[in-house]
N, C-alpha and C positions, 0 to 999 in steps of 0.2 A: 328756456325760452329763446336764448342766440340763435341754440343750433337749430331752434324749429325757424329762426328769421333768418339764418343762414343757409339752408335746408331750402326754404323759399326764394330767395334770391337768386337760388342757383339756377333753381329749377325755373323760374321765370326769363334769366340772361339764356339758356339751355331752349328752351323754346322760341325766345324770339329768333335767335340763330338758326335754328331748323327752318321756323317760317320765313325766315327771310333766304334761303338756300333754296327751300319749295319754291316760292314766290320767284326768284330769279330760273328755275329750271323752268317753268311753265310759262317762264316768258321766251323761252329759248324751244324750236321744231324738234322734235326726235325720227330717228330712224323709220322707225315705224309710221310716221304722220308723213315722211317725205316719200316714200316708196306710195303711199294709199293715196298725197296729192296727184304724183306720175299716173296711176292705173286710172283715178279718177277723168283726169285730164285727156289721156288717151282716148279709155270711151268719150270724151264728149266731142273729141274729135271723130273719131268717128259716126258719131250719131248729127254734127251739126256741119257737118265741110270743115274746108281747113283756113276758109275767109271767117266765117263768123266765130274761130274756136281763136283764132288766133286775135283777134281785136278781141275780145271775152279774157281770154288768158294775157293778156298786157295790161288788163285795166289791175289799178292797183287795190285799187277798194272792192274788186272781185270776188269771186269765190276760189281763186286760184291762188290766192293771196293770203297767209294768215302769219303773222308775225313776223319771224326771220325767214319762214317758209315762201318759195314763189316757184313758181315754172316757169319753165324755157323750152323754144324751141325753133331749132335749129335744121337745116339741110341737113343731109349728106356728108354735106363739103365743107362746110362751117360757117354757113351765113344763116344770121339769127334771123326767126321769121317771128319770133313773139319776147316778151321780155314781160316776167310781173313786176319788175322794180326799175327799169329804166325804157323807156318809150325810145332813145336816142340811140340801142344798140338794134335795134329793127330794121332788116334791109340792110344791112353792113357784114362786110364778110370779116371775119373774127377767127379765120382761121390762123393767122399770126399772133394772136394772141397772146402774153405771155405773163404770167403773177409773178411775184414781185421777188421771187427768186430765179428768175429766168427759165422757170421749168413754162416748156412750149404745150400748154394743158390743153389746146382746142384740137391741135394735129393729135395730141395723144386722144381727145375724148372721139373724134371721127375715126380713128383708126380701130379704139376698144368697138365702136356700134356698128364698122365694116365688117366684122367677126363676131360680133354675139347682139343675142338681142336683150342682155340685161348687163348691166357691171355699176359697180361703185367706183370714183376717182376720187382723187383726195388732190388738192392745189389749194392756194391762196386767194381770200377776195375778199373785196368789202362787203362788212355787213351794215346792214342797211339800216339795223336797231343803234350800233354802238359806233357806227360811223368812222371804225378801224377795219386794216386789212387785217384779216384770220385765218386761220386755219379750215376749211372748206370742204365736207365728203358729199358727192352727189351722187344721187342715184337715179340712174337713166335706163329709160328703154327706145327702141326701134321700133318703130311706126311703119314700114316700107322704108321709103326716105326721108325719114324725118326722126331728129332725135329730139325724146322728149327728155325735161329732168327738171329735178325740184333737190335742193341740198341742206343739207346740216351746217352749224355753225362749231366746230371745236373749242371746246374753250378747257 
């Protein structure tokens, strides 16, 4: 009888651990959800101009918006024309930019979408769930002039 209450115990501490591992990944975007918000977002700039895609894609309670996941998007040159999580980085050039190791990520991200029209970048930012700077992969693509991107959180 222990080892059938020992047996149970396990397996119940065994499960809530799992669930609570699930529960935190599902709170966190993956790869695959950030590339699909990009493509998404693209078309609808395309299909809606780049005034109403871009007030649309800043609002936070959007559809461009869904947990740690947001879009951005930016010139050419590295001025932000949309932001899903901060309204205050819109119309500012952010090509100086730099995370919190000094790696200069905006000249690097204008530079990778001068040369291709897809890449992943990896820098540091705050995440907007846990209110720490992180570890950070996005994935952008080229519009003509315009980069779009949506990112991962590392954890």
């Amino acid at each position: 009888m222990k080892k059938l209450s020992l047996f149970a115990s396990v397996t119940v501490i065994l499960s809530m651990i799992f669930l609570a591992c699930f529960a935190h990944a599902a709170d966190q975007g993956t790869k695959e959800e950030a590339v699909a918000m990009v493509k998404k977002a693209v078309e609808y700039i395309k299909a809606n101009g780049n005034e109403k895609s871009f007030y649309d894609i800043s609002d936070k309670l959007g559809q461009f918006t869904d947990r740690d996941l947001y879009v951005v998007v930016y010139d050419i040159n590295g001025k932000c024309l949309a932001h899903g999580q901060n309204r205050n980085f819109i119309g500012k050039d952010m090509i100086d930019l730099k995370d919190v190791d000094g790696k200069e990520f905006m000249k690097e991200r204008v530079n990778l979408m001068k040369n291709q029209t897809s890449a992943w970048q990896e820098y540091k930012f705050l995440n907007p769930t846990t209110k720490k700077v992180e570890p950070k992969s996005i994935y952008l693509e080229r519009l003509g002039d315009l980069i779009v991107g949506c990112g991962i959180y590392i954890k």
